[in-house]
C-alpha positions in Angstrom: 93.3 83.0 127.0 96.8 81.4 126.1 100.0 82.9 125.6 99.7 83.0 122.2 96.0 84.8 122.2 96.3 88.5 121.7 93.8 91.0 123.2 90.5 91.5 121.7 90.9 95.8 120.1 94.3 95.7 120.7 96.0 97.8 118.5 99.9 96.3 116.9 102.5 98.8 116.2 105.9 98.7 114.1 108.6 101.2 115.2 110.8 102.1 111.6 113.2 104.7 110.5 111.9 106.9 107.8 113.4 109.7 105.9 112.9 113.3 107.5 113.1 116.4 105.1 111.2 118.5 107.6 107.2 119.7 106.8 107.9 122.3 105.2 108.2 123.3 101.1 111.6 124.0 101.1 113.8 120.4 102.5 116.3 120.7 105.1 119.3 118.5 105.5 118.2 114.7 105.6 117.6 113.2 109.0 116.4 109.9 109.8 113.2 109.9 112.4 112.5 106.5 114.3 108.5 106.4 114.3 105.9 104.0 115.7 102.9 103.4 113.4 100.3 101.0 113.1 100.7 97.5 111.5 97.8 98.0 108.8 97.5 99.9 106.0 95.9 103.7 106.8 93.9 103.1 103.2 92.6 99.9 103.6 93.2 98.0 106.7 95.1 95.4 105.2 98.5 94.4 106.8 101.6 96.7 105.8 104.7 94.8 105.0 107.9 93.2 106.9 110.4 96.8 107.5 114.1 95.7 106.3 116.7 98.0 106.7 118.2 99.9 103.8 120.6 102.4 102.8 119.5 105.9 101.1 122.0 108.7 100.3 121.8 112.1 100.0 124.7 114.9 98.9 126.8 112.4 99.6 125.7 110.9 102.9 124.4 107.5 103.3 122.1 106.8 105.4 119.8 103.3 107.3 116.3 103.5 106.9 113.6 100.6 106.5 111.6 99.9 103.5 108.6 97.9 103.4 106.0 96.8 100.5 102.4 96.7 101.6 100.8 93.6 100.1 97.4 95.8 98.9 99.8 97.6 96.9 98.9 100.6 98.8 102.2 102.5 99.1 103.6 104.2 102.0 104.9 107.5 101.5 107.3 109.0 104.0 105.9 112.4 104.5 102.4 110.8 104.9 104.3 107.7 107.6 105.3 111.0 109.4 101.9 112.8 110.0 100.5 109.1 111.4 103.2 108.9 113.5 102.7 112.4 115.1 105.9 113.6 113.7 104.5 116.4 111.7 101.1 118.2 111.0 98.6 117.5 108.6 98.9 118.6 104.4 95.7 120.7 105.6 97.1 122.7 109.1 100.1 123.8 107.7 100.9 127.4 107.2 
């Protein structure tokens, strides 16, 4: 195997900076959460996009998170970039 060769099953991860309103119904103050999550798409396997940084604000804070398009057109939504990445429980545990 070269240098260049990666491992046969290995799994590639992306560490980005999402928005965190807390899993709740009722949002909390805005904090950003750095996550790792996998490279390809949860829906259909297909490669999620390049993360860029960008800024987002909220009652009048700005803040740096990244953004990314998936080319599938699959789109990423925070909340559900959160449950992948451990970060919160699933829609279905929560009380």
């Amino acid at each position: 195997m070269t240098t260049t060769e990666k491992p046969a099953g290995r799994i590639e991860e992306m560490t980005v900076r999402v928005p965190d309103y807390g899993p709740g119904l009722r949002a909390r103050p805005l904090r950003v959460t750095t996550v790792t999550i996998r490279t390809r798409c949860p829906r259909c396997g297909g490669p999620r996009g390049k993360p860029s940084p960008a800024l987002r604000g909220m009652r009048g804070q700005t803040h740096e998170v990244d953004i990314w398009t998936n080319p599938c057109g699959h789109v990423d939504l925070n909340a559900d970039v959160l449950i992948e990445a451990g970060v919160h429980p699933p829609y279905e545990d929560r009380t």
